[in-house]
N, C-alpha and C positions, 0 to 999 in steps of 0.2 A: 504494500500500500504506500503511497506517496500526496504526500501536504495535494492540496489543489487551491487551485486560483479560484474558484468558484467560490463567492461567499456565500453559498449555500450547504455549499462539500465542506466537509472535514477533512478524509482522510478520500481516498480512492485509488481503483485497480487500474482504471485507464481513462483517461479524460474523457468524457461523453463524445464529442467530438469527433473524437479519435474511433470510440469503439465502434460508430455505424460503416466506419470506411472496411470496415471487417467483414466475411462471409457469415453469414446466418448460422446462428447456435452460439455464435460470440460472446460472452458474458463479463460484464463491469458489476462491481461490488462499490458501496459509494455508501456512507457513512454522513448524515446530517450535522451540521453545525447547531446546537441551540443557539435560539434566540436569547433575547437579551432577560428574560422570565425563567429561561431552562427549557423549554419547548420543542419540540423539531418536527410537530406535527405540519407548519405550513411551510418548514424547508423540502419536508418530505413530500407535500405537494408539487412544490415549484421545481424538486426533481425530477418527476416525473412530467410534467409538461413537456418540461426542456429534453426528454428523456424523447417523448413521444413527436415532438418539434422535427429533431434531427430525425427521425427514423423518417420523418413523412420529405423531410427534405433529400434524404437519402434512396428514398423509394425502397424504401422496407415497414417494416413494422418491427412492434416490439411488447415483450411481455416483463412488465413492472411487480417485482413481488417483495412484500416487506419480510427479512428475516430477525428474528430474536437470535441474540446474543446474550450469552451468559459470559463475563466478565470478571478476573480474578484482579484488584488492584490493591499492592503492598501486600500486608501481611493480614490484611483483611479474609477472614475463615469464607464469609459468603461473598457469595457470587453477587453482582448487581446486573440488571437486563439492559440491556439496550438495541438501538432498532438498526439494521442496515435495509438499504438497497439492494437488489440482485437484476438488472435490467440486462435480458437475452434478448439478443436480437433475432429476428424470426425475417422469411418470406414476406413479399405483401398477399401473396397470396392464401396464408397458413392462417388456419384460425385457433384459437382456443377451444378448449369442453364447450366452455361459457359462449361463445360465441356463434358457434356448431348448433347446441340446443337452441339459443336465440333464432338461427337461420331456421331451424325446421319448424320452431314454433310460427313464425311468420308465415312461412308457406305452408302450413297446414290452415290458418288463420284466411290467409288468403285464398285458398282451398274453397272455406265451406259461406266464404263471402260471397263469392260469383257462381254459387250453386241459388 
């Protein structure tokens, strides 16, 4: 992992940027900066945007998932959680489960509309 410029990132595997210039299955890990409260719920938005920005300027797509970390710091016995990014880049053509079932629910919707 390395520092990033983004003051949204904290730590990262490969600058967003970087990673859509990559073949599909590619994957960056990306680590939120808190805000200035401790927060990193709307860094972890603005990640993702930006996440999904490049992929549409790249002509790809991408799947954004949040991962739990568990955290060992000093001599501290407990672990403490915290949240990472895992953004794969995917096909534009590829969909998700979630996406998949969306598509059939639609056309089965559509289906029994024009009937």
């Amino acid at each position: 992992m390395q520092i990033s410029d983004s003051k949204f990132i904290a730590l990262e595997s490969i600058a967003l940027c970087d990673l859509f210039k990559l073949e599909a299955g590619a994957v960056g890990l990306y680590i939120p900066n808190p805000d200035d409260e401790g927060r990193i719920r709307n860094n972890i938005a603005k990640i993702s945007a930006n996440a999904k920005a490049y992929a549409v300027k790249a002509g790809k797509k991408c799947v954004v998932n949040t991962i739990m970390c568990l955290e060992h710091e000093g001599e501290s016995e407990l672990p403490f959680a915290s949240k990472m990014l895992k953004v794969t880049v995917t096909d534009k053509e590829s969909l998700t489960l979630g996406g998949e079932r969306y598509m059939k629910a639609r056309e089965s919707s559509q289906n029994e509309s024009a009937k």
